[in-house]
C-alpha positions in Angstrom: 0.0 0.0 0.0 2.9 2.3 1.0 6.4 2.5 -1.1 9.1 2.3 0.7 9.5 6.6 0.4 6.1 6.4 2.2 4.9 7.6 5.6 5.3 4.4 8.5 2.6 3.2 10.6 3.5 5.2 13.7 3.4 8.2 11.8 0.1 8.0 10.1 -0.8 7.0 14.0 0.4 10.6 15.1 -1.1 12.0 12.1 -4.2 10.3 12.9 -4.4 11.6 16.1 -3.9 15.2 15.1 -6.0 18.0 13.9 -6.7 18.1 10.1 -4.2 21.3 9.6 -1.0 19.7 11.8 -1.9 16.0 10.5 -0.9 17.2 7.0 1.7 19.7 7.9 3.2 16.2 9.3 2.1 13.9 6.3 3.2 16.7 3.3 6.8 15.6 3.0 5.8 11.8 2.3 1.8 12.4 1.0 3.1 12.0 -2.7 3.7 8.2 -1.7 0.8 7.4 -0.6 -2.4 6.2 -2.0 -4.3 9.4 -0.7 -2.7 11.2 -3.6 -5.4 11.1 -6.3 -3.7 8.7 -9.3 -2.5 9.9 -12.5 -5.0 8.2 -13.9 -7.7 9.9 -12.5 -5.8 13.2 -13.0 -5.4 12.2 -17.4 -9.0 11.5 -17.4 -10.1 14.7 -15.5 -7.7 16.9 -17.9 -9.1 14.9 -21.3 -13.3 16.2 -20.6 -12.0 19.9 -19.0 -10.1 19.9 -22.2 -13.0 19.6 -24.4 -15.2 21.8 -21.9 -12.6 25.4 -22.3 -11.0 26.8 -23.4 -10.6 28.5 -19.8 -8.5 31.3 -18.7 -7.9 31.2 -14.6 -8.4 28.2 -12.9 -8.4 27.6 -8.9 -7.8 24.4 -7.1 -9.5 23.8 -4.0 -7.7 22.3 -1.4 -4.7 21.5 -3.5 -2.5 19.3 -1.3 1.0 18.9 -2.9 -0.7 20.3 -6.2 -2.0 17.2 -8.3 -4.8 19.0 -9.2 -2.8 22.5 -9.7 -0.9 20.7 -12.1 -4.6 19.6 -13.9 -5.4 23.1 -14.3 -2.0 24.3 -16.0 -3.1 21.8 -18.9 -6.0 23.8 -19.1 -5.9 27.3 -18.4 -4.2 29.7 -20.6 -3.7 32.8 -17.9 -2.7 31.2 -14.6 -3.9 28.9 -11.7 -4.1 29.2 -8.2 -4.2 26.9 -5.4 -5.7 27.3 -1.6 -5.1 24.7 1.0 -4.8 25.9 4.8 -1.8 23.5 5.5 1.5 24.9 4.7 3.5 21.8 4.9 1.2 20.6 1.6 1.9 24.0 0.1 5.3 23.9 0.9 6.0 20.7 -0.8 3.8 22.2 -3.9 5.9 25.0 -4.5 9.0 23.1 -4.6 7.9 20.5 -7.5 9.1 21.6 -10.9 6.3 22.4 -13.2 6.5 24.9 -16.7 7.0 28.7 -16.4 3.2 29.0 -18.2 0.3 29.5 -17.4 2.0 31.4 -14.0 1.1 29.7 -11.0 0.2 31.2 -7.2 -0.1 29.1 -4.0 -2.1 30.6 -1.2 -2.6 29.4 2.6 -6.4 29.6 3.3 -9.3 27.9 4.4 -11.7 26.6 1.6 -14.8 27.7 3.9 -13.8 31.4 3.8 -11.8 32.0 0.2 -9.9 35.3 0.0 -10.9 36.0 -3.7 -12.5 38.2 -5.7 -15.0 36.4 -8.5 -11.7 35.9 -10.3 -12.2 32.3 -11.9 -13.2 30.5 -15.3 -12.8 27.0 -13.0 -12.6 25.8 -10.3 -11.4 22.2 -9.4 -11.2 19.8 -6.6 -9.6 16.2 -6.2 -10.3 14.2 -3.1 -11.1 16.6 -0.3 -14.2 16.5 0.0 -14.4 14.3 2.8 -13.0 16.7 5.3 -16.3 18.4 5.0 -19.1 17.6 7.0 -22.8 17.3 5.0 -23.9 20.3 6.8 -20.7 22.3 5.3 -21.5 21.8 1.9 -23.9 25.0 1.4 -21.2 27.2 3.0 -18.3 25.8 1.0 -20.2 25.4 -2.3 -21.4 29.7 -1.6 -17.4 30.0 -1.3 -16.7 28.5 -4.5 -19.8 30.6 -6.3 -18.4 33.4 -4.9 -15.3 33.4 -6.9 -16.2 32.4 -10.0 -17.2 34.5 -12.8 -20.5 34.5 -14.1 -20.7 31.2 -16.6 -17.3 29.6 -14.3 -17.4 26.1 -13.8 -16.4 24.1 -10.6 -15.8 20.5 -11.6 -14.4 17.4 -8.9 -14.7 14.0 -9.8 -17.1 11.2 -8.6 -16.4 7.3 -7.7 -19.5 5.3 -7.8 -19.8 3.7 -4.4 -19.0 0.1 -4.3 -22.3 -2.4 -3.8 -22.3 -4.0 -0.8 -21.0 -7.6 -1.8 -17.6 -6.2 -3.2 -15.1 -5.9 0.0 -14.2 -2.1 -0.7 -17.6 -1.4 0.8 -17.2 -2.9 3.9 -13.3 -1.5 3.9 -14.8 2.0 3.5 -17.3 1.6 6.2 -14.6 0.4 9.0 -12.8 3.2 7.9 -15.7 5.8 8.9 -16.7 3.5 12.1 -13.2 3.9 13.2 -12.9 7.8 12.6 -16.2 8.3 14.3 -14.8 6.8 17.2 -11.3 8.4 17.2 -13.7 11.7 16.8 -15.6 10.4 20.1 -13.1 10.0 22.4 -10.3 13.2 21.1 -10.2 16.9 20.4 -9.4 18.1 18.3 -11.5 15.7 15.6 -10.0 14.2 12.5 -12.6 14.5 9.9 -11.9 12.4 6.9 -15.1 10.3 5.8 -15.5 8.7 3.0 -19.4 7.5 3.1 -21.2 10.3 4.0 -21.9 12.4 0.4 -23.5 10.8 -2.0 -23.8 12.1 -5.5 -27.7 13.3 -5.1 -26.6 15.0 -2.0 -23.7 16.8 -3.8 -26.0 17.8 -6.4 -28.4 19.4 -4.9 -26.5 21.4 -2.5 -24.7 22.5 -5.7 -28.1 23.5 -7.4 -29.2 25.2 -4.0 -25.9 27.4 -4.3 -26.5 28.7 -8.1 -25.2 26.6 -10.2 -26.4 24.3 -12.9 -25.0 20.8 -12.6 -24.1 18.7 -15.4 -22.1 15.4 -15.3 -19.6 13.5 -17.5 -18.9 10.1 -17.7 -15.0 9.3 -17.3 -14.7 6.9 -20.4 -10.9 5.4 -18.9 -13.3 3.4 -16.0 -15.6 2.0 -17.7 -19.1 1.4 -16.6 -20.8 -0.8 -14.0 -23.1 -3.9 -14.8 -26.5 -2.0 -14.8 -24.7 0.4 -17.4 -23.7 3.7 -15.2 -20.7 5.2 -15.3 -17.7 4.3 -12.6 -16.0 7.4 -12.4 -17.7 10.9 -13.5 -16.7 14.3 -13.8 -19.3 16.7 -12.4 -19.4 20.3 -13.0 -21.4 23.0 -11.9 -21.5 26.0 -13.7 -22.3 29.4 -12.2 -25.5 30.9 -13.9 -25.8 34.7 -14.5 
């Protein structure tokens, strides 16, 4: 699971048993060589539909980590990118990986729940974070990303469908929230990190409740399920006038 460049157990253990800022201010130096970092895959595929959706001029990525996504957005965007995360170990580590002199690229400390921008964006992006949020944070954060977007902007993530309940990932997945509900129970400050808790007819609405008009995009590279639906999709929301 873990290369040998990755974090050890008793690490992930402190991490685990830190706040969300400190835990990845801790993880940042080894988080590329882990499996939390979204797959290249995932990042091609993402890249190939945005591609055909632009062209787009300035692009943000929300909660960009070591910069995955940031990286995304420069294939893009023809003006510059941006990405916001409020740990500055993760930033750190972004900054210092090599990427082309165009479009120009900014890194900014700051919490996703209260952006410091302007309506500044053509897109918006984000990979993998939204499990830090709880359910009832979605209205606030998805007002945040509204807020900076220009009229007609885009905010796109991508979606796995959920596993059914015969294959093992589902039950993996679950143990994983039982056991973070607990940690949650018993320490302060919490760990939030679920990964069960919002479903795609949840996200969508909270999107449509917060302006925007939600379309969605199948991810071709993953195939589809038996009963015909798509494994991975791209959705975007698009900021109406």
């Amino acid at each position: 699971m873990y290369g040998p460049e990755g974090p050890s157990l008793r690490e992930l253990a402190v991490q685990a048993l830190s706040s969300v800022e400190h835990g990845y201010d801790l993880l940042a130096p080894k988080f590329d060589h882990t499996p939390f970092r979204t797959p290249a895959s995932v990042l091609d595929s993402v890249a190939g539909v945005l591609g055909r959706l632009g062209p787009f001029d300035d692009g943000l990525d929300l909660c960009c980590g070591t910069g995955a996504g940031t990286d995304v957005l420069a294939r893009v965007c023809r003006a510059s990118v941006t990405g916001v995360d409020f740990s500055a170990g993760m930033l750190d580590v972004a900054r210092r990986h090599p990427r082309p002199p165009a479009p120009r690229i900014a890194w900014v400390r700051g919490d996703a729940r209260a952006l410091p921008f302007a309506p500044a964006f053509d897109l918006a992006v984000s990979f993998g974070a939204f499990g830090h949020f709880l359910p009832r944070e979605l209205p606030g954060l998805f007002a945040q990303v509204h807020s900076v977007l220009r009229p007609g902007g885009s905010f796109a993530f991508p979606v796995a469908a959920p596993p059914h309940p015969t294959h093992p990932g589902f039950w993996m997945l679950r143990g994983f929230d039982a056991v973070m509900r607990v940690r949650n129970a018993v320490r302060r400050p919490p760990f939030v990190m679920y990964y069960r808790t919002l479903r795609f007819s949840l996200l969508r609405d909270e999107l449509e409740r917060a302006g925007f008009e939600v379309r969605q995009y199948a991810l071709p590279d993953f195939g589809r399920r038996d009963d015909g639906s798509p494994r991975a999709r791209l959705i975007v929301g698009r900021r109406l006038p």
